[in-house]
Every structure is written in C-alpha cells, then in structure tokens.
C-alpha positions as CSV (number, residue, x, y, z in Angstrom):
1,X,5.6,-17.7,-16.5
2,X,2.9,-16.0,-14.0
3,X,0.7,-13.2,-15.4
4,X,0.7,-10.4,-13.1
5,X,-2.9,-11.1,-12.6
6,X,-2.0,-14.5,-11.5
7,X,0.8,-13.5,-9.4
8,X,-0.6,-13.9,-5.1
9,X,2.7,-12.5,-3.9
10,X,2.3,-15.1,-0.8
11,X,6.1,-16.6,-1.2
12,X,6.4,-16.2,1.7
13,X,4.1,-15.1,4.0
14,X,5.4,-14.0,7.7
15,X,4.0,-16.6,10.3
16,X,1.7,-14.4,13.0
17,X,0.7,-17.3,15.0
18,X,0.8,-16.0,18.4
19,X,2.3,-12.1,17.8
20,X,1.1,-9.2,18.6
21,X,-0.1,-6.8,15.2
22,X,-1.2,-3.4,15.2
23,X,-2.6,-1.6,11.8
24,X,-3.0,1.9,11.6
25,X,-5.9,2.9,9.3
26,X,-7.1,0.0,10.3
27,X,-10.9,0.7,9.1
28,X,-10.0,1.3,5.6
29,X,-9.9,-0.6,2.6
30,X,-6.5,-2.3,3.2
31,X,-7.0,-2.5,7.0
32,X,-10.2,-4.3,6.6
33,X,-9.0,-6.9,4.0
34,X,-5.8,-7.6,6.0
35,X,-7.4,-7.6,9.4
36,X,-9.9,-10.4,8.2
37,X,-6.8,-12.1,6.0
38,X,-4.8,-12.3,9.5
39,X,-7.7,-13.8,11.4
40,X,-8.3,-16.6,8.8
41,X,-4.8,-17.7,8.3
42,X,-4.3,-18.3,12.0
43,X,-4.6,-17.4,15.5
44,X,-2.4,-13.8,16.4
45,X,-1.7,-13.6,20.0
46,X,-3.7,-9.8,19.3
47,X,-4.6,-7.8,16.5
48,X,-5.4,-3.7,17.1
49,X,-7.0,-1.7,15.0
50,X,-6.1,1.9,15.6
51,X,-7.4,4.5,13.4
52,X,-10.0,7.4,14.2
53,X,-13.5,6.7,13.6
54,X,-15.3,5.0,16.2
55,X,-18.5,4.1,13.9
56,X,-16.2,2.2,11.5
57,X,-14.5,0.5,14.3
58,X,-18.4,-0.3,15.7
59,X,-19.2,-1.5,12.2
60,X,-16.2,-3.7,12.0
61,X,-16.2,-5.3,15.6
62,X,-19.6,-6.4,14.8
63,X,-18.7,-8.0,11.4
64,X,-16.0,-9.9,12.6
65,X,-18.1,-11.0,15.9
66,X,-18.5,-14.5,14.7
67,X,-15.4,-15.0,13.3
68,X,-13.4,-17.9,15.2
69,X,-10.6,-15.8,16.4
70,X,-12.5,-12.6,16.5
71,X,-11.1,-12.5,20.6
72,X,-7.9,-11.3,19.3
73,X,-9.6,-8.2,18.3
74,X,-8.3,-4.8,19.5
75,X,-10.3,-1.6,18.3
76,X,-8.2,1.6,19.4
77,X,-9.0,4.9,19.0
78,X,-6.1,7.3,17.7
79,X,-4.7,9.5,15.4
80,X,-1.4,8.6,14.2
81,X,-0.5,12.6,14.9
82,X,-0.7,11.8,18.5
83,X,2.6,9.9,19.7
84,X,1.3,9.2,23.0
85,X,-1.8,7.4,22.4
86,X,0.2,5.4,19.3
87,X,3.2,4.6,22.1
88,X,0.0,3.4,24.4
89,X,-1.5,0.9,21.8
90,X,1.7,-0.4,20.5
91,X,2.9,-1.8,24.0
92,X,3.3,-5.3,23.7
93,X,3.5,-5.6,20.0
94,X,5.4,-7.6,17.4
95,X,4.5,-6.0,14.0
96,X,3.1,-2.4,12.7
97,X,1.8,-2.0,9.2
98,X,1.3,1.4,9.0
99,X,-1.8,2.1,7.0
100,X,-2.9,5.6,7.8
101,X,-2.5,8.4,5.2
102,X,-4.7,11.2,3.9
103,X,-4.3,10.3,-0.1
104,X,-7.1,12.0,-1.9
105,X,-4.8,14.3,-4.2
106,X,-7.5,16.9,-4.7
107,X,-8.3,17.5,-0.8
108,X,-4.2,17.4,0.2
109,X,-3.7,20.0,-2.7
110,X,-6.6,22.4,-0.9
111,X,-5.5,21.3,3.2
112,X,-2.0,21.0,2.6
113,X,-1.3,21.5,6.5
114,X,-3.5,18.6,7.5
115,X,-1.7,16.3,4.8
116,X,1.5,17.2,6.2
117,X,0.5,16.4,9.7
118,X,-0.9,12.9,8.9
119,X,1.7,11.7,6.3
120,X,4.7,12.8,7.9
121,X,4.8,14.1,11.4
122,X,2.8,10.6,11.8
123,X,4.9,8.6,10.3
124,X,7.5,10.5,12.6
125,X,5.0,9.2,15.4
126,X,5.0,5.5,14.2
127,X,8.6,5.2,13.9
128,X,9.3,6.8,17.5
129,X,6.6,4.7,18.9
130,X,8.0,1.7,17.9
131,X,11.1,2.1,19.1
132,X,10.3,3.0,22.4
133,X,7.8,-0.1,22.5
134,X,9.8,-2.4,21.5
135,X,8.2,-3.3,17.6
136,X,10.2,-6.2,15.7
137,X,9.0,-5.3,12.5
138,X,7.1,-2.1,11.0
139,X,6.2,-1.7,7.0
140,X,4.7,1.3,5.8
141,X,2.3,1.4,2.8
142,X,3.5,4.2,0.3
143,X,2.2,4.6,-3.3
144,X,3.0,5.3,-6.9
145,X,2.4,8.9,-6.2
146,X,5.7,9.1,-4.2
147,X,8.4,8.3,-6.7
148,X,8.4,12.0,-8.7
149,X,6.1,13.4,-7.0
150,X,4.4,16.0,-8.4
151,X,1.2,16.5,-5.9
152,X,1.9,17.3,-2.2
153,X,0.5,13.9,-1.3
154,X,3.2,12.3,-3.9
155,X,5.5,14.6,-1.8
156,X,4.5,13.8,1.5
157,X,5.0,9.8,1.2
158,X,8.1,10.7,-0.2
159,X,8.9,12.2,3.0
160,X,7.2,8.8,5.1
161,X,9.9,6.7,2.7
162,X,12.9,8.3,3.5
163,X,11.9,8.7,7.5
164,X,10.9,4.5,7.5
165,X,13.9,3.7,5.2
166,X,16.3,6.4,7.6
167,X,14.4,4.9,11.0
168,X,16.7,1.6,10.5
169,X,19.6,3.8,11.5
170,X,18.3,4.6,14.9
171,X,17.6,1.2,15.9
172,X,21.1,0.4,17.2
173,X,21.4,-2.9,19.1
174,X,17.6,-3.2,19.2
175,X,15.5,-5.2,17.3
176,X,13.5,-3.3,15.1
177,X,13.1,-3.1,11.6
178,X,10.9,-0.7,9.2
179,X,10.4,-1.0,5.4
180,X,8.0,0.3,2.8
181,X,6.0,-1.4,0.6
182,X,5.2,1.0,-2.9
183,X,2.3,0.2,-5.3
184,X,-0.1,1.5,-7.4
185,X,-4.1,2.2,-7.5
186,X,-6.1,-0.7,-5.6
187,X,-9.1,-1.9,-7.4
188,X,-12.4,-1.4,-5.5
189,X,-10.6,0.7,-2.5
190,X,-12.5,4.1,-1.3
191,X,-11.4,6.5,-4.2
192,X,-10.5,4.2,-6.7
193,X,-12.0,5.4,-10.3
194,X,-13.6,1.7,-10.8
195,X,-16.4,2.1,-8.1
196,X,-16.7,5.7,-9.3
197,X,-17.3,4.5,-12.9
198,X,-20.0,1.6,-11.7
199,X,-21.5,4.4,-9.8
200,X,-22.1,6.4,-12.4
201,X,-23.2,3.6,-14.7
202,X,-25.7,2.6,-11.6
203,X,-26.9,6.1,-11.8
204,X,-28.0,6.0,-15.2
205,X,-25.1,8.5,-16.3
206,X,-24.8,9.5,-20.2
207,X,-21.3,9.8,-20.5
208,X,-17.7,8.5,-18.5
209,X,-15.5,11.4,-17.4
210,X,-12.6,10.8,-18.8
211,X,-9.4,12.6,-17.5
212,X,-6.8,12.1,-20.4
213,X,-7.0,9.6,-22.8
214,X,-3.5,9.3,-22.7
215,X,-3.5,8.2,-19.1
216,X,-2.5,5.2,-17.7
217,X,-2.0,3.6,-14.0
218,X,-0.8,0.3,-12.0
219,X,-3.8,-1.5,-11.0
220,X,-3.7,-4.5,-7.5
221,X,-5.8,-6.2,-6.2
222,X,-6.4,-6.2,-2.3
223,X,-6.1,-9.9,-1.8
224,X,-2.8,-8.7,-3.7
225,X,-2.1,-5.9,-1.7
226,X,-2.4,-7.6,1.6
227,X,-0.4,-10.9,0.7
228,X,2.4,-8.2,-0.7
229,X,2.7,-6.7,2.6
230,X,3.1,-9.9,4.3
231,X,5.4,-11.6,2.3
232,X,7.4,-8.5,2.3
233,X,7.4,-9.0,6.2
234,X,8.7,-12.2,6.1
235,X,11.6,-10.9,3.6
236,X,12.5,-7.4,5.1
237,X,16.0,-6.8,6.8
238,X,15.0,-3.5,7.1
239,X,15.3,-0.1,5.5
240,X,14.1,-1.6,1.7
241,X,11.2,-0.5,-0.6
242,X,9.3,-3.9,-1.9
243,X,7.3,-2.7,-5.6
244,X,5.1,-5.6,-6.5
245,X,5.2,-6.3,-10.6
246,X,1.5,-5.4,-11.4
247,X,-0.4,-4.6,-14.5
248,X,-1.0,-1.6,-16.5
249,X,-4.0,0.1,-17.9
250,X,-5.6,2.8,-19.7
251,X,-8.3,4.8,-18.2
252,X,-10.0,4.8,-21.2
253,X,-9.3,1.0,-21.8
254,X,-11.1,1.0,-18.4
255,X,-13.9,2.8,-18.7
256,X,-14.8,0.6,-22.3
257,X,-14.8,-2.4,-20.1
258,X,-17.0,-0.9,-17.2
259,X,-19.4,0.8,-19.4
260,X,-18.9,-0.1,-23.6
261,X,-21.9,1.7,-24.2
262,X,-21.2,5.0,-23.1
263,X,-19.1,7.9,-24.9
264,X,-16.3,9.6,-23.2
265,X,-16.6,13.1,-21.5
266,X,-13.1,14.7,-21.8
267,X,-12.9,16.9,-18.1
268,X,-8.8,17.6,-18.0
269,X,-6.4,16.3,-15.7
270,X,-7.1,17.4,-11.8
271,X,-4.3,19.7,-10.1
272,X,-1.4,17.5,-9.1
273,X,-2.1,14.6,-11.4
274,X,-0.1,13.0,-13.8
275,X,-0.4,11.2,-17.0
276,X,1.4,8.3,-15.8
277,X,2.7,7.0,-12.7
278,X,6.3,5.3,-11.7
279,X,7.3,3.7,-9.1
280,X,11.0,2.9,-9.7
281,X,12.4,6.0,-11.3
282,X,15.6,5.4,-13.6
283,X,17.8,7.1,-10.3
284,X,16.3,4.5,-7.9
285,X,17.3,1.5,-10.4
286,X,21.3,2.0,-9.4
287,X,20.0,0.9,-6.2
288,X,16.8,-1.7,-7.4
289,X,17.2,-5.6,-7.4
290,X,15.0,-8.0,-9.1
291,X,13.0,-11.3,-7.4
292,X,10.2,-13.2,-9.6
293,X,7.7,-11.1,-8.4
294,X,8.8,-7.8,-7.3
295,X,11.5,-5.4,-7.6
296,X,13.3,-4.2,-4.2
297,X,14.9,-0.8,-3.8
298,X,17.7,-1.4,-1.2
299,X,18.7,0.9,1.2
300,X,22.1,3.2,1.1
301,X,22.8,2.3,5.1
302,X,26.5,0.8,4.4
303,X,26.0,-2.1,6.8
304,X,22.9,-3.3,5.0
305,X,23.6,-6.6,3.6
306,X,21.1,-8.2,0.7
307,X,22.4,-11.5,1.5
308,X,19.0,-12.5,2.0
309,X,17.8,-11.2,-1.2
310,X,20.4,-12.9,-3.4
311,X,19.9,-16.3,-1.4
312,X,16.0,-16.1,-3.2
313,X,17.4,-15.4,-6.5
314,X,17.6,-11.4,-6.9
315,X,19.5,-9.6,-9.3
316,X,20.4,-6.1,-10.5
317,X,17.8,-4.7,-13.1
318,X,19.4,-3.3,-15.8
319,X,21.2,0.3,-16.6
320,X,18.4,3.1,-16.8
321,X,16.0,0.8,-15.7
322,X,12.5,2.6,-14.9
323,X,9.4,0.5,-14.0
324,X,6.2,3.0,-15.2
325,X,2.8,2.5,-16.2
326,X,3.5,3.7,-19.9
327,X,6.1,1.6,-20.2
328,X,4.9,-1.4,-18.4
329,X,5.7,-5.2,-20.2
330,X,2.5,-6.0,-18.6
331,X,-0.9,-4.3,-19.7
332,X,-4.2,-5.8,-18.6
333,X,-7.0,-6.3,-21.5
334,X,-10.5,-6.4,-20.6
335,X,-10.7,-10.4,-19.9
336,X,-7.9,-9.7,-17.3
337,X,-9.6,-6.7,-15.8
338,X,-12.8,-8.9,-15.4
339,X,-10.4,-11.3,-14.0
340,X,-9.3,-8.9,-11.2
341,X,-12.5,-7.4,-10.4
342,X,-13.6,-10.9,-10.0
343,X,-11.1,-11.8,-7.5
344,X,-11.7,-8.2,-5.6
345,X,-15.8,-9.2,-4.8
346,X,-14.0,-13.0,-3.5
C-alpha cells in the first residue's frame, strides 16, 4: 500500500493542453509551483497570474523567461475584492484555481475587516466572475483551519466553502463547475513553521519555540499540493470538498528533526490556534466518501450524482468517522520528514 509520503495524487491529472487557466494568488507559494508545473506538463492555450504585487509578478516573468512555453504567460494585476478587474482577466478562460487568501491567523485575528474582505467577499467575486465569463471549471484552496474553526481565518474559509460548494446551484444550464480542495500545512510555503525553525537554526538560535508539545498538524508537500488540485479537476462534478490522506506530526517531533541539538522553549499557544487540526469532522463524515487517496465530502444539492465517484472505486467511511491530526493512521517519523523536505527543494 502507498505511504502518504509516497502518495503524488496525479490519478488523474486534468489535460490543459490548449485551455485557458487563471490562478489567483498566483505569486505565492502554491501559485508559483503550479504555474511552473502547468508549463512543464504541456502547452496551455494561456496561463494568468492575477494576484497584487507587481514586484513578485516582475520577479516571476523573469524566472520563467526561458521556459519553453513561457509565451502563455499572463501577469494581471488584481485584487480578488475587485469583481470588475477579476471579470476582466477571466474572459476567455477554461479553469480558475482560486489561490488568494489572507491566512496568517495572528494578523486576521488583529485586521479582522481585511480578512473578511479577501476570504469571503472575494470568493463572492470569483464565483460571480466566473459565471458571467463563462469558466468550465473553478477549485478553491481551503485549509485544515476551516473545518471547526476556531480563528476568524478558520471561519472565514468556512464561509469561501459553503459559497463555492452553494455557487453549483446558480449555474443552471451553464457549464460551470466549482469545488474545494481542503488540506493541511504545506512544507516550505511562506509561514510554514519548518523555514521558521531552519531560520532560527541559521541564526545561531539557543532554543526552538515550541507552542504546545501536545500539538500536532497535517503536513503536504507542494509537488503534492499542486498534483492534488489537478487531479481533483479532472474528477470534480462540482459542489464537492477533495481532502488528500496526508501525514501527521508533532511539532516537537519536528523541531528534534530540524534542530536535535537544541532544547525546547515553551511560548503558549497563539490566539486562535488549536492543538490539533481536522479536516473531516465526525458531522461531515455522513456526507464523506472514500477513494485510495483522498476522502471527498459530497455536496447536499439533491441532483448531485456521485456516479463518477463510485465508478473509481469510492465508498462510505465509516459511522463517526473523523479524519484529525491526533488521530491520524498515518504519522511521519523523521526519515519520512527528510523524505518530504527532500522532495520540497526538487
């Protein structure tokens, strides 16, 4: 059976080969990794970047100016708060992943208005965008942090869920189609704890902060992360929630691996954090099917049909089923987490 750090969630992956993309966010960590996965699997008719800093966009356009199909390129300027200008970029396009989010949990707790603005009024934007334009298919990233949320970030992707999940309803006769992809932290991304921790190590620090030494979190690659969202393009019907099954670990199991030699600094959980994460909660799992690789949360929409699903081999989890971090059948152990960080510098 695949480990979890095995697993390349690229059965299947959506053919792009001549369609349109746009990603939102699309200087970030995920943007960049799936922009340059795109380009090197084939030739997309165009690929926009839209997001809101012009130096990133610079710095990008000139990294990828060698690349063999670095013509498709597209670098917007935008703010997914502003309807108009997404409606502008999205003429003309097949797919939308939806990348764009204020996530630090710290800073949304402290600007709560500004959160709210970007994770939900935009995702209010995307959807209505896409439907005026035309979009076949739109997935939204979410996170861990939305299933029981207790941080307004948490909150607010709760909120960008249940507006992609509802957004199948107003499609009608058209063509358009919006899911949500939900995982957990992303090794190596901009606020991930693992840079943080090598920083600190870098910097000659004396001890690792150490939150909770209870705590534990879902850990993905982004080679992961990007071949999860396109796979789950190819499956979508629209209106489901793909969770990828990914390993487990303990911050402090973490911090032994990145720096054995250093004590632990105990600092206290940070307002809005939990000690563990879920992403299926045991209400969800009424609703949750099973594949090799990931679990699905299928929409409530009566006419949905999971046909497609079923054909590939899902099934029901079981009663009470709940997929969290503590309780994970999968934990990574330091070979496996050298493994992954490995496979995140590739």
């Amino acid at each position: 059976m695949t480990s979890a750090v095995q697993r390349r969630f690229d059965d299947p992956l959506v053919d792009l080969a001549g369609a349109g993309l746009l990603v939102t966010g699309g200087t970030g960590s995920f943007g960049r990794a799936f922009v340059k996965r795109v380009l090197d699997r084939g030739r997309p008719r165009r690929l926009i970047v839209f997001s809101r800093d012009e130096q990133k966009q610079y710095d990008m356009e000139r990294e990828l100016a060698g690349h063999p199909n670095a013509d498709a390129m597209r670098y917007f300027i935008g703010d997914v708060r502003d309807e108009s200008r997404l409606e502008l970029a999205m003429r003309g396009v097949d797919y939308v992943v939806h990348a764009a989010a204020l996530k630090i949990v710290p800073t949304a707790e402290y600007n709560p208005f500004e959160c709210v603005l970007t994770n939900i009024h935009g995702a209010e934007n995307v959807v209505k965008a896409a439907l005026r334009t035309g979009v076949r298919r739109v997935i939204a990233l979410s996170t861990d942090k939305a299933a029981n949320p207790v941080n307004l970030y948490g909150a607010t992707k709760l909120a960008s869920d249940k507006i992609f999940v509802a957004a199948n309803n107003l499609s009608g006769d058209q063509d358009t189609r919006f899911a949500v992809v939900r995982y957990g932290n992303v090794i190596g991304s901009r606020g991930s704890v693992v840079p943080l921790f090598q920083d600190l190590v870098a910097k000659g620090a004396t001890a690792i902060p150490i939150t909770d030494e209870r705590m534990t979190r879902f850990w993905i690659t982004l080679d992961q992360g990007v071949n999860f969202v396109l796979s789950s393009l190819a499956l979508m019907a629209g209106g489901e929630i793909f969770v990828p099954k990914i390993p487990s670990m303990r911050i402090v199991d973490l911090a032994r691996h990145i720096a054995p030699a250093l004590p632990h600094k105990p600092v206290g959980i940070r307002p809005g954090e939990k000690l563990h994460e879920v992403m299926i909660t045991d209400d969800d799992s009424r609703a949750t099917l099973e594949l090799a690789d990931r679990f699905v949360i299928t929409p409530p929409a009566p006419r949905w049909s999971d046909a497609h699903l079923k054909a590939r081999g899902a099934k029901p989890v079981a009663e009470a089923f709940r997929y969290s971090s503590d309780a994970n059948p999968e934990w990574l152990d330091g070979v496996a987490l050298a493994a992954l960080l490995g496979a995140n510098k590739s």
